[in-house]
C-alpha positions as CSV (number, residue, x, y, z in Angstrom):
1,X,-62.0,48.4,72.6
2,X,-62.3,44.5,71.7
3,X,-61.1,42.2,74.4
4,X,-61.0,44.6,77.5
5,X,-62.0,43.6,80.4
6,X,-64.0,45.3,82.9
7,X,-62.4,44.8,86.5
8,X,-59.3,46.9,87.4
9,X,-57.0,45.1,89.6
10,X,-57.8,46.7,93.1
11,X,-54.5,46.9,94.4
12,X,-53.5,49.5,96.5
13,X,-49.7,49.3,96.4
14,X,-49.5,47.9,100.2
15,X,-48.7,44.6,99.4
16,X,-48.1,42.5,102.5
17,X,-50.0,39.6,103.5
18,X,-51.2,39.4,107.1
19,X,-50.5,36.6,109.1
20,X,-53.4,35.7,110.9
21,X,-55.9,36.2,107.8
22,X,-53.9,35.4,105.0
23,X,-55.0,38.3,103.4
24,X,-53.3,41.2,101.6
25,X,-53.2,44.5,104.1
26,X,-54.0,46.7,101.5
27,X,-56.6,45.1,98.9
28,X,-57.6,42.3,101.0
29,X,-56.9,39.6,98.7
30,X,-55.2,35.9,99.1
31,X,-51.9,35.7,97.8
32,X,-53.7,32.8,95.1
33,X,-55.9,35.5,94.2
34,X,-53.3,37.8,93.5
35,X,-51.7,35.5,91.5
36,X,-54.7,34.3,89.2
37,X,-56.0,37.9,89.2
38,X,-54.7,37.9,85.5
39,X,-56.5,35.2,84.7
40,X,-59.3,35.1,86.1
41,X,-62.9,34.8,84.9
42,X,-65.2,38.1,85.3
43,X,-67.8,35.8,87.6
44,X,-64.9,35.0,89.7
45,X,-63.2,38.7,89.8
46,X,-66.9,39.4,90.9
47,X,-67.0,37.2,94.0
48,X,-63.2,38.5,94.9
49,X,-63.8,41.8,94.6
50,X,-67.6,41.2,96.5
51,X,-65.3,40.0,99.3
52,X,-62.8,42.5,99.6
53,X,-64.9,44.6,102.2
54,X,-65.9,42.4,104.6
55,X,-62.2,40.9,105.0
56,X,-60.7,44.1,105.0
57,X,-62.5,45.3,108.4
58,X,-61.8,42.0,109.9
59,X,-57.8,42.9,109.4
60,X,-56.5,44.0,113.0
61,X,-55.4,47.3,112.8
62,X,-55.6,47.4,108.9
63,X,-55.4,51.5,108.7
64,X,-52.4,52.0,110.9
65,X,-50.4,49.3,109.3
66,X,-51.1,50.4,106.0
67,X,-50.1,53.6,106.8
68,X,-46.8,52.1,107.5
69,X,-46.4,50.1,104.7
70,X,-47.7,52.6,102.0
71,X,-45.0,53.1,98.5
72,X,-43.7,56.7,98.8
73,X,-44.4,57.7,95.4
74,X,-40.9,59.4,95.0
């Protein structure tokens, strides 16, 4: 397939931005980096995604709060 590109958004469909971060509970991103995610460069989805981790484990009580925020899927 011409064109495609090769980084997935990694969204996680628990989409609320924690206060003290700044980043997304559920895929860790800035709400800037959600919005360029589109349009981003592949070098620059790179260093996201290369972040993601690290900020995720730094999110207080990232697991339980997801939990709570999670999309049914019905």
């Amino acid at each position: 397939m011409s064109g495609a590109r090769p980084f997935n958004s990694p969204c996680t469909d628990v989409c609320s931005i924690d206060d003290d971060t700044g980043w997304c509970i559920g895929c860790g991103r800035t709400m800037n980096e959600i919005a360029t995610w589109a349009t981003m460069g592949d070098e620059a989805r790179t260093k996201v995604l290369g972040a993601l981790d690290a900020r995720k484990v730094q999110i207080p009580n990232r697991d339980q709060r997801a939990k709570r925020l999670r999309r049914s899927p019905y």
